[in-house]
MISELUM-695542 format. One record per atom (N, C-alpha, C): residue in three letters; x, y, z. Coordinates in steps of 0.001 Angstrom, whole numbers, plus 500000, padded with zeros to 6 digits. Layout:
BEGIN
alaXYZ ...
// end
This chain:
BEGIN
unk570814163014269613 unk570607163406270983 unk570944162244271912 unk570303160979272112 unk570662160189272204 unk572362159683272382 unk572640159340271902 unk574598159059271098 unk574834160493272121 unk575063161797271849 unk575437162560273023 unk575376162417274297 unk573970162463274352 unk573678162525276278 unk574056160744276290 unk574809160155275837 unk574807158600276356 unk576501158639276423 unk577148159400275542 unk578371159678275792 unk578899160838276872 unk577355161596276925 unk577752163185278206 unk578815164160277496 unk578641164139275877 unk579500164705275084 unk578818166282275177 unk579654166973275957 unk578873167976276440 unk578498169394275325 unk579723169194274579 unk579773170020273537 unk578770169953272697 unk578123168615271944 unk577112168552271399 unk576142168452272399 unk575607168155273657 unk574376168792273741 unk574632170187274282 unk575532170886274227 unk575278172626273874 unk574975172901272829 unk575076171905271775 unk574928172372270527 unk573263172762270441 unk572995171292270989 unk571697170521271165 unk570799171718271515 unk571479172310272522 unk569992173415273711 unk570724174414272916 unk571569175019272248 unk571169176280271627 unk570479176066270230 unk570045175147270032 unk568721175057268619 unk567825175159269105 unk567251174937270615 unk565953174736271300 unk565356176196271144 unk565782177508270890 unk565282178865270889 unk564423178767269487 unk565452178334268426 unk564764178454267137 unk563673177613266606 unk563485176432267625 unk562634175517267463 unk561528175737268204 unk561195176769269232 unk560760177423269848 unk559659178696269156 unk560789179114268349 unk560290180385267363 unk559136179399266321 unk559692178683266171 unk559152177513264656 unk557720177002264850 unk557643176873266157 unk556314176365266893 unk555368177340266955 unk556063178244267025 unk555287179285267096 unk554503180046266316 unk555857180013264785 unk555455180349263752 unk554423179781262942 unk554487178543263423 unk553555176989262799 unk552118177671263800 unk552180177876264639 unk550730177586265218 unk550134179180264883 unk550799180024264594 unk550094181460263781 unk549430180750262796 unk550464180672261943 unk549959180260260726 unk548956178831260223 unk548749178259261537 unk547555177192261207 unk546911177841262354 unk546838178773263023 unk545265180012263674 unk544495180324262233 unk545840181130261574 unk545142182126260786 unk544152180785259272 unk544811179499259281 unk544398178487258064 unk543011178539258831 unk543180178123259933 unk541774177345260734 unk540627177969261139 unk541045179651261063 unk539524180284260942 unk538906180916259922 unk540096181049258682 unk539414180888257657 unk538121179889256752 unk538991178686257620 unk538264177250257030 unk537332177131258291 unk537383177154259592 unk536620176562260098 unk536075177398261312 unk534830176764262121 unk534560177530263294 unk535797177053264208 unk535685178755265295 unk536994178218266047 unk536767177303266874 unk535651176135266853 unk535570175390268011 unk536426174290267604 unk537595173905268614 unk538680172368267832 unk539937173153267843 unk539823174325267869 unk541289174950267723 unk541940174717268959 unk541420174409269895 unk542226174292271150 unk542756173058271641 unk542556172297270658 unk543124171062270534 unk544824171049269870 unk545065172170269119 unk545967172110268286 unk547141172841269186 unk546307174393270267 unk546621175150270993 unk547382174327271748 unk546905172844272452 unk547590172782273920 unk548562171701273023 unk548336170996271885 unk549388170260271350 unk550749170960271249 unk550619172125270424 unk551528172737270154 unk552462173186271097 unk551638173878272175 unk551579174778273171 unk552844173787274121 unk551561172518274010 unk553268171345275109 unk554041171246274588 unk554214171140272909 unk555749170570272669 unk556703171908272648 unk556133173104272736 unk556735173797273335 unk557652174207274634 unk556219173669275598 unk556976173484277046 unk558071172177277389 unk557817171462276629 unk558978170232276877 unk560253170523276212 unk559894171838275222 unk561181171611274791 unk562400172855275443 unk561609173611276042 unk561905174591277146 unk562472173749278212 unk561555173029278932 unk561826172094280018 unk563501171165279290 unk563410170388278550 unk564977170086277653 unk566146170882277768 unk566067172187277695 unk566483172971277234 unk567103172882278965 unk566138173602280221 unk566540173422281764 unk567690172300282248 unk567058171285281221 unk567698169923281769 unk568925169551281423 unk569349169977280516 unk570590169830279308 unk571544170936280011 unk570608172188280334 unk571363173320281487 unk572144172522282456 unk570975171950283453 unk572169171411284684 unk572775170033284014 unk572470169162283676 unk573933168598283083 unk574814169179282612 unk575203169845281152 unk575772171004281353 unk576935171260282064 unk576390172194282949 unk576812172640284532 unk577438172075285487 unk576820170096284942 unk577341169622286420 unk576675169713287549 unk575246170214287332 unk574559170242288574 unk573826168585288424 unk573640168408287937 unk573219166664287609 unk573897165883287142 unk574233165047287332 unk574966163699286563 unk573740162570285201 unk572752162634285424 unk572332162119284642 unk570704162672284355 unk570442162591283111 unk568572162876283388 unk567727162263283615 unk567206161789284711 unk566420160261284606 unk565211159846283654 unk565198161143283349 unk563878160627282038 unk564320160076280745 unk566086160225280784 unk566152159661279253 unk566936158450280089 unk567357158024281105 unk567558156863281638 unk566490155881281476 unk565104156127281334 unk564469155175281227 unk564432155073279910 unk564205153430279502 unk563725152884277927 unk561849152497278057 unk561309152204277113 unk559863152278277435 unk559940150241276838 unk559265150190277899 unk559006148200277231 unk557918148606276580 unk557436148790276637 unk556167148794275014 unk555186149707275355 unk554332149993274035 unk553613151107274195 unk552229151570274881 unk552120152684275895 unk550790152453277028 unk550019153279275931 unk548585152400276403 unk547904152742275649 unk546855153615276683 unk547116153360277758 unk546072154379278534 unk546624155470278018 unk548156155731278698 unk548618157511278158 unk548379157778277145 unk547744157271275807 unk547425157561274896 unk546597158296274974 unk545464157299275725 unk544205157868275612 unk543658158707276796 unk544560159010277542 unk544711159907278669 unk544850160945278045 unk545826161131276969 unk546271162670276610 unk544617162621275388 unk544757162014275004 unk543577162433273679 unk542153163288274689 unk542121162684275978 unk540497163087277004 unk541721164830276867 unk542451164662277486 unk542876165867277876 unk542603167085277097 unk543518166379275605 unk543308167474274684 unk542564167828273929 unk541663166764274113 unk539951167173273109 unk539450167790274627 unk539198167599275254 unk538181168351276248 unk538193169728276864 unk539734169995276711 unk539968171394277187 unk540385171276278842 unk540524170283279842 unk540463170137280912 unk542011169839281106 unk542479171116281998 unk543910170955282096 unk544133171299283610 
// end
């Protein structure tokens, strides 16, 4: 992904956003099938931890999918979110997302 969107090799990231449907389906299929593990095994309290995990890497990869559109297209020249590199790792956002997704507060 990377190596593409750094070359703007447009062909491979079409390749790129038409896998995003099936990876889509996959998430989906994954989070049935650890519903149906997790109330066998457990009370459903905690499942909604797994819900909004899943649930986002879903929406980001939808949102990818938008973004790769207007490049693409030509409606953008670059994505600025993969323009940035990260100098090292935050540890608040870590623990920003962990309050988030244990607490249920969205």
């Amino acid at each position: 992904m990377d190596a593409a969107y750094g070359r703007r090799d447009r062909a491979a990231l079409r390749r790129i956003r038409n896998d995003i449907p099936s990876i889509v389906r996959d998430l989906d299929a994954a989070l049935e099938s650890f519903r149906r593990q997790w109330h066998r095994r457990n009370k459903p309290f905690g499942f909604e931890t797994i819900q909004v995990r899943l649930g986002g890497q879903k929406e980001r990869f939808r949102e990818l999918s938008v973004r790769l559109g207007e490049l693409i297209r030509g409606q953008v020249s670059e994505i600025p979110e993969f323009e940035e590199r990260a100098r090292r790792p935050s540890v608040w956002t870590h623990t920003a997302w962990r309050y988030l997704a244990v607490s249920g507060i969205l």
